[in-house]
C-alpha positions as CSV (number, residue, x, y, z in Angstrom):
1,X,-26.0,-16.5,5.5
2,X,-25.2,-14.1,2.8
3,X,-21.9,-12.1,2.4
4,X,-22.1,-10.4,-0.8
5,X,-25.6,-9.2,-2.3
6,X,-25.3,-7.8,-6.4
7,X,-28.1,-5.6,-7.4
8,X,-28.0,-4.6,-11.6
9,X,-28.9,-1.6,-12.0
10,X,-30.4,0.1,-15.4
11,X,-30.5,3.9,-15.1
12,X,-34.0,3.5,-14.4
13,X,-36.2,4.5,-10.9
14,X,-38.3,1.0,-11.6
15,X,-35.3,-0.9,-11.4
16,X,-33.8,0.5,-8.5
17,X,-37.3,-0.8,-6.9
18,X,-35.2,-4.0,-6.1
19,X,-33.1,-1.8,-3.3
20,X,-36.7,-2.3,-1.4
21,X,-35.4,-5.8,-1.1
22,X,-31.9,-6.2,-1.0
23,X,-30.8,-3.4,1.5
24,X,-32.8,-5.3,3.9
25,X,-31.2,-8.4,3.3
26,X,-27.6,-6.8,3.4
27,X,-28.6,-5.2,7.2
28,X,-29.5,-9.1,8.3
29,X,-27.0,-10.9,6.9
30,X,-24.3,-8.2,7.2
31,X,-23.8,-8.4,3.6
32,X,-21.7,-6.4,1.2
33,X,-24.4,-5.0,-1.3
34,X,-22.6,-4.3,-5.0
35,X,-24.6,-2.5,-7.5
36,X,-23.6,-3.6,-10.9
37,X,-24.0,-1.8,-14.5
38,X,-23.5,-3.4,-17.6
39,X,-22.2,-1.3,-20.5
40,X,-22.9,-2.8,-23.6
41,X,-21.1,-0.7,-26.5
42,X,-23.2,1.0,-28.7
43,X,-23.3,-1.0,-32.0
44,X,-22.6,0.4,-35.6
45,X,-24.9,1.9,-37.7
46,X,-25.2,2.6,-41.0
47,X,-25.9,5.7,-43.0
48,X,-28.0,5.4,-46.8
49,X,-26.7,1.7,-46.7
50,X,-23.0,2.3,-46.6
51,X,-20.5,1.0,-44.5
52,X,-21.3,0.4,-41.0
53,X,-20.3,3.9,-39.0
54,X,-19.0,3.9,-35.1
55,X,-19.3,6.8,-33.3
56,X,-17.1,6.5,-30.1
57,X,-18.2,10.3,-28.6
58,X,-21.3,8.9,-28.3
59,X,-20.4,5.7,-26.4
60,X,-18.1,7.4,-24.4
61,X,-21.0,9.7,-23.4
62,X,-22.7,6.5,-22.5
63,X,-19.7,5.1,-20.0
64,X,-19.5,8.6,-18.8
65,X,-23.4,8.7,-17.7
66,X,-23.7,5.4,-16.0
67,X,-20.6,5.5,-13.9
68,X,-22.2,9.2,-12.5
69,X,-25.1,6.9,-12.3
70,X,-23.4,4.7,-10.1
71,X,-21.9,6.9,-7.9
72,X,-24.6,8.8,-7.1
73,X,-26.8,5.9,-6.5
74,X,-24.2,4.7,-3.9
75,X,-24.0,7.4,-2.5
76,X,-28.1,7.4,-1.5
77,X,-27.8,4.0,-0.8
78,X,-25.1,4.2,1.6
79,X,-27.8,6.7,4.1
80,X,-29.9,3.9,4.2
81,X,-28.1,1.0,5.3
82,X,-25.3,-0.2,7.5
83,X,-23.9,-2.4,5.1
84,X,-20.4,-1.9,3.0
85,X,-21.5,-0.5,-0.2
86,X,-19.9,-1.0,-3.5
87,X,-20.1,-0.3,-7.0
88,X,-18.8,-2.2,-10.3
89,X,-18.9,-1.0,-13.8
90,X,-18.5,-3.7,-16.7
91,X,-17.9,-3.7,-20.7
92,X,-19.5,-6.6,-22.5
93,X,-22.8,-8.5,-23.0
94,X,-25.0,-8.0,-20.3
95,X,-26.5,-11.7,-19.0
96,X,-23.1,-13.8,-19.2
97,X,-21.6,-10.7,-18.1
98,X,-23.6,-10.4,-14.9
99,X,-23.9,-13.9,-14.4
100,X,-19.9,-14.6,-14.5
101,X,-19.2,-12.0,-12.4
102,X,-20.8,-13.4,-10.2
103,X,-19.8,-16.4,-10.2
104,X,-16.2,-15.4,-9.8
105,X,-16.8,-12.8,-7.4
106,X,-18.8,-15.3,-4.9
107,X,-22.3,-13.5,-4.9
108,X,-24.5,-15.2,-2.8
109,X,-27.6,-13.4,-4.1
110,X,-28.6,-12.1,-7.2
111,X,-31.7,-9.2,-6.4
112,X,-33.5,-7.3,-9.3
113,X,-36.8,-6.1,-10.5
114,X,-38.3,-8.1,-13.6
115,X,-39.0,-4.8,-15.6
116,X,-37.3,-1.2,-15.9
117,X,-37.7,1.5,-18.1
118,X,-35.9,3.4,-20.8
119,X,-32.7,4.7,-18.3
120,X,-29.3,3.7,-20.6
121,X,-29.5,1.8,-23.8
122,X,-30.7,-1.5,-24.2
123,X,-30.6,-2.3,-20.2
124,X,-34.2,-3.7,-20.2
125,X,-34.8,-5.4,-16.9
126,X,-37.1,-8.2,-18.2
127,X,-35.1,-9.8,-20.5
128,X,-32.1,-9.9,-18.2
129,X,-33.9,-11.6,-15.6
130,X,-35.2,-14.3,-18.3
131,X,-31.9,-14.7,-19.0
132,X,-30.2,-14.9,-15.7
133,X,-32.8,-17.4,-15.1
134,X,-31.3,-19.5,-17.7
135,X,-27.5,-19.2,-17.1
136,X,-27.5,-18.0,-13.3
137,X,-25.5,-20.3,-10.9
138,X,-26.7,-17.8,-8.3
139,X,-30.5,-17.9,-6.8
140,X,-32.0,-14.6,-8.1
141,X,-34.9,-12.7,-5.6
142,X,-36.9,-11.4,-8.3
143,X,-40.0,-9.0,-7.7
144,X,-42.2,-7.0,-9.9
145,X,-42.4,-4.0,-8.8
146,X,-45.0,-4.5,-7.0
147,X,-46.0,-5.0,-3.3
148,X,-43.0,-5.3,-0.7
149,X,-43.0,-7.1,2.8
150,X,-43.8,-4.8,5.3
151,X,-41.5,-2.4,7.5
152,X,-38.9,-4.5,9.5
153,X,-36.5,-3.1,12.5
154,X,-33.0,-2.4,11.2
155,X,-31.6,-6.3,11.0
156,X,-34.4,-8.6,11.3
157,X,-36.0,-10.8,8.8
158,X,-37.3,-9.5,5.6
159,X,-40.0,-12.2,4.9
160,X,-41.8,-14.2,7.5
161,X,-43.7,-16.2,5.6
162,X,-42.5,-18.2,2.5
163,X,-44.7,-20.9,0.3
164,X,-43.3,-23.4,-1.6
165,X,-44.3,-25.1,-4.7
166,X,-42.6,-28.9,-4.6
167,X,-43.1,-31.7,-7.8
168,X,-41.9,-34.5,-5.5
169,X,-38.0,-34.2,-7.6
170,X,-35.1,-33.2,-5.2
171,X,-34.1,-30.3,-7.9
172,X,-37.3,-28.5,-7.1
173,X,-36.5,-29.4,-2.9
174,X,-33.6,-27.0,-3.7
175,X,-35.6,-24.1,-3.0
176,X,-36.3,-25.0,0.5
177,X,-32.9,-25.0,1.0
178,X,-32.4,-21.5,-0.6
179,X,-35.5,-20.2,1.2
180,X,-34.1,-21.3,4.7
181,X,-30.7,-19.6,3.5
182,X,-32.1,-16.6,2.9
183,X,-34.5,-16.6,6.1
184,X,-31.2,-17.1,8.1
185,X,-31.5,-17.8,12.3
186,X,-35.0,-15.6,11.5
187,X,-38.4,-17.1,13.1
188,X,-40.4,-17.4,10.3
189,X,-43.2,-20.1,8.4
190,X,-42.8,-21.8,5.5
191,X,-45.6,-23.9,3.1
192,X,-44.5,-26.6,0.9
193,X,-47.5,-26.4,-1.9
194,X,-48.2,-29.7,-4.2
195,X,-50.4,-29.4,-6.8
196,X,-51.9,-32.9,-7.8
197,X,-53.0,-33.1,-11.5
198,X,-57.1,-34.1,-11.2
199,X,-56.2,-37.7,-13.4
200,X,-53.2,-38.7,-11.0
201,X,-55.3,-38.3,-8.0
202,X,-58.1,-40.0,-10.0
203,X,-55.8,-42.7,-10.4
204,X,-54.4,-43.3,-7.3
205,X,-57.7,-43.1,-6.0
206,X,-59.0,-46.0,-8.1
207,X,-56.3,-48.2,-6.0
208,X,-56.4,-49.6,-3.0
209,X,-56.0,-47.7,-0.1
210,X,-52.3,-47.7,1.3
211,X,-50.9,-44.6,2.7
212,X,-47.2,-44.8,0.9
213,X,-49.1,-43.7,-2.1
214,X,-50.8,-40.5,-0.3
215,X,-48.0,-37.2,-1.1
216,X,-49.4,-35.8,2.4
217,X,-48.0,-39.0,4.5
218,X,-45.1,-40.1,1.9
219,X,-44.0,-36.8,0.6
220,X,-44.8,-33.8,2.4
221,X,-44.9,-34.5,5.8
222,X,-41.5,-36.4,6.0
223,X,-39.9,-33.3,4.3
224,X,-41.4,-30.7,6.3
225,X,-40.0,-33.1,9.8
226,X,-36.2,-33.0,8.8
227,X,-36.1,-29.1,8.3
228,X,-38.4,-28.0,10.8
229,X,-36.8,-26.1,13.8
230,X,-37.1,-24.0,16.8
231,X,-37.3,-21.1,15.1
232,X,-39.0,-22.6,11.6
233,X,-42.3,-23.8,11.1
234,X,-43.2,-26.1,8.1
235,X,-46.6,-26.8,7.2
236,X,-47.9,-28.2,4.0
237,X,-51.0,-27.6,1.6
238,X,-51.7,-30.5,-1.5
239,X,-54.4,-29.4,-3.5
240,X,-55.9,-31.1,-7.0
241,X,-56.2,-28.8,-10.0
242,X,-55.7,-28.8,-13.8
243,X,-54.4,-25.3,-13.2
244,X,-51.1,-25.3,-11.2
245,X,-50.2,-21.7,-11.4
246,X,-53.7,-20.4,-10.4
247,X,-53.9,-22.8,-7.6
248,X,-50.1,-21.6,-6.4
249,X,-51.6,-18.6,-6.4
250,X,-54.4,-19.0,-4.4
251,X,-52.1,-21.5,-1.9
252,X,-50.2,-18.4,-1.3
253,X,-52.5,-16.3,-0.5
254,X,-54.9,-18.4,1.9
255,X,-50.9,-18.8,4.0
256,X,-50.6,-14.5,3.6
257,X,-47.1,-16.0,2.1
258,X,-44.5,-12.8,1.4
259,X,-42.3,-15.1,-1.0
260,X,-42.2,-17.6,-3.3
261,X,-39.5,-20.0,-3.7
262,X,-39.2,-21.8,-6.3
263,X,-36.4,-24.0,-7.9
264,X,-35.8,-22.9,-11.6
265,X,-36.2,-26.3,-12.6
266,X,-37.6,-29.5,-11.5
267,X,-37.8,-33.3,-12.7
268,X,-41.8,-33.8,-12.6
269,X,-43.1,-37.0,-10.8
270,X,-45.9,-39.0,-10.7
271,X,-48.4,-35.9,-12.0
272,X,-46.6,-33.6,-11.9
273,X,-45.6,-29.9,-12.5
274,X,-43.1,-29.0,-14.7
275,X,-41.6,-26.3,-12.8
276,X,-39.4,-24.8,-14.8
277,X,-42.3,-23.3,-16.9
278,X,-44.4,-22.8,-13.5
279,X,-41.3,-20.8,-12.5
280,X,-41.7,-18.6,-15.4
281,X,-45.4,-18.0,-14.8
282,X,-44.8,-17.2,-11.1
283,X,-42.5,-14.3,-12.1
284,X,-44.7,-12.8,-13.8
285,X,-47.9,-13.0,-12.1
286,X,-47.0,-13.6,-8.6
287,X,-48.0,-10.2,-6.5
288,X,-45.2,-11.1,-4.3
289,X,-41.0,-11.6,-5.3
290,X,-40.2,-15.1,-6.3
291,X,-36.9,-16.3,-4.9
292,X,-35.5,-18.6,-7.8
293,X,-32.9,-21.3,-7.0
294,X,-31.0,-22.1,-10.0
295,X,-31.4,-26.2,-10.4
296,X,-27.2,-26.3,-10.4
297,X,-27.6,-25.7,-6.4
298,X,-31.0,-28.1,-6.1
């Protein structure tokens, strides 16, 4: 279960998109949900080629707008969930800023839209998530901006459906465990997807016949057995393709999946995927959010 959700904010109304998500999640896990800027200071400039020039009005403006920012957001927020809201309002560089914080403060969840737009200075939502990716110790629910899972009663589960993609390393198996974290005691499906490169299932086709070496009966199905519960079912779809994303893609939507966890990085087997950069692809093309599980917690 989660106790303390962080949402950064930018300024901007595309970023506050991620709200859609993580005041959902703070009603079922009875979370605390902080919203977080970053105030980078506004750096020197020069004028004709002189001497670099700081102008301290002007960043001071800057502090002044984002901590309104922040309190009128909580305040709106606050209406609209049940959940203890807070605020916190940081000096310094924005991704090891965030990502410490964090760390220190025992955040459970890190929830954020991809992209924002213009709101304060040099807050751009994409580049923070690619670099939260990198350095986060905490999973990150990341989404788009687009589509959201639909309505839920006040409390229950968010997502209901989750897909998987696995490489057969136990780094990339660390986002089944995230997933099922974030589903809580919820009733809910889950798909663990393996994409089999066309010349590795050539291969092990060319061999004799002996069932350790089929991913289905060595792999899949003995991992989907040990989590499976009452209240969690576990299937499993292997499909071969020279296009992993694509086929991730489609895996998803044949299951009507409403998330996609993934593990930020993975070892690569027999075939396989390299997930780290089939991580990266899914962020940005997925039509769902992409819960990513940082590999230090695979």
């Amino acid at each position: 279960m989660y106790r303390n959700i962080l949402v950064p904010v930018d300024g901007s109304k595309l970023g506050e998109r991620a709200l859609v998500l993580a005041v959902p999640l703070a009603d079922q896990h009875n979370a605390t949900l902080t919203l977080l800027s970053v105030h980078e200071p506004i750096a020197d400039f020069t004028l004709g080629g002189g001497a670099p020039v700081r102008d301290p009005a002007l960043d001071n403006e800057w502090r002044k707008e984002h901590r309104e920012y922040l309190t009128k957001l909580a305040k709106r927020v606050s209406r609209r969930t049940t959940a203890p809201v807070k605020t916190e309002f940081l000096d310094g560089r924005t991704v090891p800023t965030i990502a410490k914080y964090a760390d220190e403060q025992g955040v459970d969840l890190i929830v954020m839209c991809t992209h924002g737009r213009g709101g304060f200075q040099r807050f751009w939502l994409g580049s923070v998530a690619d670099g939260l990716a990198r350095v986060s110790k905490v999973p990150l629910l990341l989404a788009r901006g687009g589509r959201a899972p639909g309505s839920r009663m006040v409390g229950a589960s968010l997502f209901r459906r989750v897909m998987i993609p696995l490489d057969g390393s136990e780094r990339a198996e660390g986002a089944l465990l995230a997933a099922k974290t974030l589903l809580g005691d919820a009733h809910a499906a889950i798909t663990l997807a393996h994409v089999v490169h066309p010349m590795s299932a050539a291969a092990v086709a060319n061999l004799a016949p002996r069932p350790e070496l089929d991913p289905t009966v060595s792999y899949l199905e003995p991992l989907a057995a040990k989590h499976r519960s009452g209240s969690l079912v576990i299937n499993h779809d292997m499909r071969t393709s020279g296009n992993v994303v694509r086929t991730l893609l489609e895996i998803a939507d044949a299951h009507d999946a409403e998330l996609i966890a993934i593990s930020s990085q993975g070892l690569g087997g027999l075939q396989r995927m390299v997930v780290g950069s089939v991580a990266d692809k899914l962020v940005r093309t997925a039509r769902v959010p992409v819960l990513l599980a940082p590999s230090a917690t695979a």
